[in-house]
LOZARO-977300 format. One record per residue: x, y, z of N, C-alpha, C, CB in turn; residue in three letters. Coordinates in steps of 0.05 Angstrom, whole numbers, plus 5000, padded with zeros to 4 digits. Each point is the difference from the previous one (the first is absolute). Glycine has a CB too. Example, Ala and Ser with C-alpha at 12.3 -4.5 7.8 and 13.67 -1.06 7.14 Angstrom:
BEGIN
526448865156498250245000501850245000496249775025ALA
503150444961501650245001498550225014502449874957SER
END
This chain:
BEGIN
094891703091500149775019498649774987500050305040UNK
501849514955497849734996497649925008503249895000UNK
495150074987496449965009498949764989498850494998UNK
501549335012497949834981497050024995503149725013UNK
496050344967496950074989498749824988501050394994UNK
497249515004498449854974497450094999502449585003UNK
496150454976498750144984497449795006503950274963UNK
494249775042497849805012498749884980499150265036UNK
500849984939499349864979503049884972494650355017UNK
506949524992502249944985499349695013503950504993UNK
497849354994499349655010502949985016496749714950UNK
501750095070501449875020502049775000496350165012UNK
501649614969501649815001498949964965500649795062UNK
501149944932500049964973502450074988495550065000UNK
504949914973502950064983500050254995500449604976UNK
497450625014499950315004502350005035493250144970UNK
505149805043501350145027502949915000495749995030UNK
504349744968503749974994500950104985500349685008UNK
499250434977501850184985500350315008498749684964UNK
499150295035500650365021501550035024495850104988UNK
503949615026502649995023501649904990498449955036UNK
502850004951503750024985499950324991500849414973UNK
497550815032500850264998499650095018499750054965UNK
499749955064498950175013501750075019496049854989UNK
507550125002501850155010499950315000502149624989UNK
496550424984500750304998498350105015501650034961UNK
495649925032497850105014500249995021497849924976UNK
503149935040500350005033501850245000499749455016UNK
502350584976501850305000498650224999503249834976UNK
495550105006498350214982497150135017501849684953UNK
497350145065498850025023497150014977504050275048UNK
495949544938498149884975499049765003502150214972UNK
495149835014498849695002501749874992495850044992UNK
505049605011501649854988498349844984503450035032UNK
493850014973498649684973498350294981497849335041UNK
502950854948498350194983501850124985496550105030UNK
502650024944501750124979499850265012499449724956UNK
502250425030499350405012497650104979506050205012UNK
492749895003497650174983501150224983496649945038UNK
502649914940500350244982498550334992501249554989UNK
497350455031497550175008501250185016496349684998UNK
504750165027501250175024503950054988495649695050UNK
505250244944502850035000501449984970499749825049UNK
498750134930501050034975502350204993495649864992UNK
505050325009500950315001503149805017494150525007UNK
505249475011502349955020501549754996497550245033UNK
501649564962500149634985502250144979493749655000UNK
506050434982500550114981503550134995494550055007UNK
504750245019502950145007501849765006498150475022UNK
500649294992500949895022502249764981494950115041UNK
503649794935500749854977503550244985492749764989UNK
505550455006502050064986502750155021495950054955UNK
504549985057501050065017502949745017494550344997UNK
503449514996502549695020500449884978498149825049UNK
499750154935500249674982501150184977495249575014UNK
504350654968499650164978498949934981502850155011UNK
494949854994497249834986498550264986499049545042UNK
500450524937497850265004498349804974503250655015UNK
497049154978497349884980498549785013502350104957UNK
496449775029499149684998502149825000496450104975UNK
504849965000501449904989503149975017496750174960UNK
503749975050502049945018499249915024502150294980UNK
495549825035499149785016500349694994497050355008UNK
501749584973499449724998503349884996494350054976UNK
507450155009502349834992501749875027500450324955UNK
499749915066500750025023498649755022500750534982UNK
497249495012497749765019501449724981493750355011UNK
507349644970500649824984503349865015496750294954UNK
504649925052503149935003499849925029502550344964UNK
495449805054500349865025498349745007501150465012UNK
497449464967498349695003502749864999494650024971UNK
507650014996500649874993502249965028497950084946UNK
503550095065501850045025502150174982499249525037UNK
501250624939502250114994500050365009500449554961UNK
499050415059500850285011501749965023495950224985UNK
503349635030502249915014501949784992497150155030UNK
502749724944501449864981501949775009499550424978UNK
501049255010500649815015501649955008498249914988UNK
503950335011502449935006500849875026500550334971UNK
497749825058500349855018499349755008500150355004UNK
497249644972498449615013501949864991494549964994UNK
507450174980501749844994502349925023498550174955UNK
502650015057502549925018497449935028505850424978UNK
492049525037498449915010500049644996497850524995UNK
501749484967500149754995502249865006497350114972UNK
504649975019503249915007500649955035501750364953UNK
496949765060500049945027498849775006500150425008UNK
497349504987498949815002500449684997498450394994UNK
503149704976501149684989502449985017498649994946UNK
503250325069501849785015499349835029503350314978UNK
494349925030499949845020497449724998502150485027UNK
497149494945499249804999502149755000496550274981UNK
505749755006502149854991501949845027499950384954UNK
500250005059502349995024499249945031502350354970UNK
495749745032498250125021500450165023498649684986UNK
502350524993500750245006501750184985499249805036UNK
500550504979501350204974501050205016496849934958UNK
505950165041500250245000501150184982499849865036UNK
502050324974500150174987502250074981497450085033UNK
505449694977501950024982499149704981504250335034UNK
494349494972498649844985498550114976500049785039UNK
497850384962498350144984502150094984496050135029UNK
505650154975502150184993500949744972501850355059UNK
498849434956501649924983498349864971503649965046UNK
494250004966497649914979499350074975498749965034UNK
501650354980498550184988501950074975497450185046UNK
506149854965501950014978499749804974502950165038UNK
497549574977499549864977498150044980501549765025UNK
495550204983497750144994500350194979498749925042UNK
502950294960500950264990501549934971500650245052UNK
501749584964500949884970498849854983503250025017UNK
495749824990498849744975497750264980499449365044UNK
499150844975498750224986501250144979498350035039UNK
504350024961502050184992499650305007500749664965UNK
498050375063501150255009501150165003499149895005UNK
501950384996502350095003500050085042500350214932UNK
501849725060501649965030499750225022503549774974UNK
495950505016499550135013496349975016504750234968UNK
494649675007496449995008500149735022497350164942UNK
503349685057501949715015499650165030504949784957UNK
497650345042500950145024496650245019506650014963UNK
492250065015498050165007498749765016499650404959UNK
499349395038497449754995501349925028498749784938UNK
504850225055501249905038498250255027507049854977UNK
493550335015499350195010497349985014503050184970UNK
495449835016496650015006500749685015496450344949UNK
504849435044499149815015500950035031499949714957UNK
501950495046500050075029498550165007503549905004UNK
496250214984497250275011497749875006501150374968UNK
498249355020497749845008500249885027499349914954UNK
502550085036501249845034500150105026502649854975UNK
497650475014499850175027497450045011503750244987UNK
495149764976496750115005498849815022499150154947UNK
501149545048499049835015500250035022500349784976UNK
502250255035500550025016497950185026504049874965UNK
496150315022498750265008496649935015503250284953UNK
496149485011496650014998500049775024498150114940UNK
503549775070500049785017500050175038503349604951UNK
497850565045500050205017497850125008503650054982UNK
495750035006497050174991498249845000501450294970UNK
497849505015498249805016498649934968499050215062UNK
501849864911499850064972500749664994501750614993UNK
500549355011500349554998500449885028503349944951UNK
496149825046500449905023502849955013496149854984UNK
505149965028502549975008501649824980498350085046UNK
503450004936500549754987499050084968499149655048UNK
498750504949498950094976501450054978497450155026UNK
501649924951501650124973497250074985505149674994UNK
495350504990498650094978500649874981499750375014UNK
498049504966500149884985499450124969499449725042UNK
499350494957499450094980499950415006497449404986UNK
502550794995500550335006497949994985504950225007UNK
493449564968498850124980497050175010502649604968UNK
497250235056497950145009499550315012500049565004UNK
501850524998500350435006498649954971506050325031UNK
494749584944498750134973496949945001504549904969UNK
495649925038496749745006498450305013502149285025UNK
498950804999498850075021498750334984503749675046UNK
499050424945498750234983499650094977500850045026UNK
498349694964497749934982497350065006502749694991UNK
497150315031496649915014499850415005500149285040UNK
502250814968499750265003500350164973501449915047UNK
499849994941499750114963496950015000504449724968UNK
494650045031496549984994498650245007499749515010UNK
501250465025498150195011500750274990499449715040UNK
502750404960500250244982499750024973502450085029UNK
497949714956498550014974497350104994502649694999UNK
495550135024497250075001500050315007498449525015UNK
502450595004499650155020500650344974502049575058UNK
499950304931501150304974498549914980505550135005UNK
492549634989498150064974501649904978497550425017UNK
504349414987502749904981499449694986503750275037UNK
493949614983498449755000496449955010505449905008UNK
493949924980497749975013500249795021497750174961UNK
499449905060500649825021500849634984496250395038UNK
503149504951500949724985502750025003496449934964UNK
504950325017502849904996502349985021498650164960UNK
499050045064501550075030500549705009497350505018UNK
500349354988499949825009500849744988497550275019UNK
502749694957502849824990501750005012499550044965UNK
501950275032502250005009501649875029498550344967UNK
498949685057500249975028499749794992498750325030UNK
500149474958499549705003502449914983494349975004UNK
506650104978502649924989502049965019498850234964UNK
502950015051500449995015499649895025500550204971UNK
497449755035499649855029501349684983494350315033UNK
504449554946501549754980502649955012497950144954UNK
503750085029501949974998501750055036498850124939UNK
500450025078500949955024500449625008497350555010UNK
500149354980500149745008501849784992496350165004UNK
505550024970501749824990501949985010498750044971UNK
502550225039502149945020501050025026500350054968UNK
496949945046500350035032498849875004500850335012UNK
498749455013497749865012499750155028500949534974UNK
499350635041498450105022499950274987501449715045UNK
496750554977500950255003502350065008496550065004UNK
504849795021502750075012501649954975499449855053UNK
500649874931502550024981500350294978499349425001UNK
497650554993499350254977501150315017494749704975UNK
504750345049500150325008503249935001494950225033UNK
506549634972502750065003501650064972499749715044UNK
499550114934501350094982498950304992501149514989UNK
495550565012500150234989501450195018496149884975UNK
504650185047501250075016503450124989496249665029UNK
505149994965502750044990500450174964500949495038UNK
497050494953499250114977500450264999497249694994UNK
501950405024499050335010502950145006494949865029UNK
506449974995502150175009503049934982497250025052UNK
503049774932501649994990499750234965500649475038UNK
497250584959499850284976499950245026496349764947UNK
503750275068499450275010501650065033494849944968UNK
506949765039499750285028503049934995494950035048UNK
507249834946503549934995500250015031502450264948UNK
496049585064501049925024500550325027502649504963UNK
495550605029501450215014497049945020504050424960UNK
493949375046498549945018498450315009503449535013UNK
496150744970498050105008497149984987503650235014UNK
495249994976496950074990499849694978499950715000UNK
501349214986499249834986499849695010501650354968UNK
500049675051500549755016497450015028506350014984UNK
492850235019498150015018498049894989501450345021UNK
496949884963499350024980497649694982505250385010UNK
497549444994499349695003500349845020500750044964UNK
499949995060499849905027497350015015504550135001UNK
495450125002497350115004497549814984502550515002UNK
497049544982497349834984499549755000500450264976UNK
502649645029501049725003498749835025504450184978UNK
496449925039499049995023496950075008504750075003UNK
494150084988497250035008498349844976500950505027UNK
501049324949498449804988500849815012499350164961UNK
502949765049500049785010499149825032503050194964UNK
496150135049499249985025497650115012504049964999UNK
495050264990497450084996497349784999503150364976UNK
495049725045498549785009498350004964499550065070UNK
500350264925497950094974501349954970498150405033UNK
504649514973501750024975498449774982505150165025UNK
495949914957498049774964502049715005499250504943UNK
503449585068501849814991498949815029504750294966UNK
493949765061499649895009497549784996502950345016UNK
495649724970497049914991500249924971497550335032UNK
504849784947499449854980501849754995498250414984UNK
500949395001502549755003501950134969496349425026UNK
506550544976502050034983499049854983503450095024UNK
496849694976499449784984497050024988503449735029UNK
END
């Protein structure tokens, strides 16, 4: 069951704490502190299984490479900010966008790239699946009325901050390199979101577009759930810390 926790001795406010709330999706799942690394004392052994098991991490060395690809966002990789971007400039241009608009954007787009046509056709694809997604998060209470996601890189941003904490937690890092990592990340959140609402929705669309193909169960909960008790939660970080 979702729990929001915070750790009495973990920080509240400051750039530490923003960064640890651009992770504390999982932990809220996880029914875990959201501003603390995992003790490597209490759960090392388990941090560990837990690494090699999802991520398939069993060194340092793959830790860090891994904490590396999700700062940079290539795990969830640009393909979408790219057809995101392409949304934007039309409705900067047009003012407004839909969907056989985009579709058609996105083709051109495809060609001047020299894509092959089938990948074209894939990129059409996902831009309706976004479309539904929104749909959905507008439903749900995830964007406002009218909303769009502007950026996915943040699902990578977000578990970044949870790389750290399991980094520390399996003995893979010291606390320093843990906490780079959360402040890196919290950075780079700021580059491409200006609220929590903008930021939780893309990490949101991040999430379910690698993991749930629209089929709206456990993975789509999953991030609804956490979503909501950061965004509305009297105790939540995202209520008390400023984005900015």
């Amino acid at each position: 069951m979702d729990t929001l926790v915070s750790d009495p001795r973990g920080p509240f406010f400051g750039a530490l704490a923003h960064g640890f709330a651009c992770g504390a999706h999982i932990p809220i799942h996880n029914a875990q502190a959201w501003n603390a690394l995992v003790d490597p004392a209490a759960a090392g052994g388990e941090a560990r299984e837990s690494l090699r098991e999802n991520w398939g991490i069993t060194s340092p060395e793959e830790w860090r490479e891994q904490a590396d690809h999700l700062l940079a966002g290539e795990n969830v990789g640009p393909e979408t900010d790219h057809l995101l971007h392409l949304r934007r400039d039309l409705i900067g241009r047009n003012g407004r966008c839909d969907l056989p608009m985009w579709r058609d954007a996105i083709s051109q787009w495809a060609r001047w790239r020299g894509l092959d046509a089938d990948l074209a056709k894939e990129f059409g694809r996902t831009a309706g699946m976004i479309i539904r997604y929104e749909a959905r998060f507008r439903a749900d209470g995830i964007l406002p009325l009218n909303g769009i996601v502007n950026s996915v890189l943040g699902y990578d941003f977000g578990r970044a901050v949870n790389m750290a904490r399991w980094g520390f937690g399996s003995s893979y890092c010291d606390y320093r390199t843990a906490e780079s990592i959360v402040l890196r990340a919290g950075q780079l959140t700021r580059q491409y979101y200006v609220t929590w609402a903008d930021y939780g929705a893309g990490y949101a669309l991040g999430r379910v577009l690698r993991f749930d193909n629209e089929e709206y169960g456990h993975m789509y909960g999953s991030v609804l759930g956490p979503h909501r008790m950061l965004m509305f939660e009297q105790a939540s970080p995202w209520r008390h810390i400023p984005f900015s």
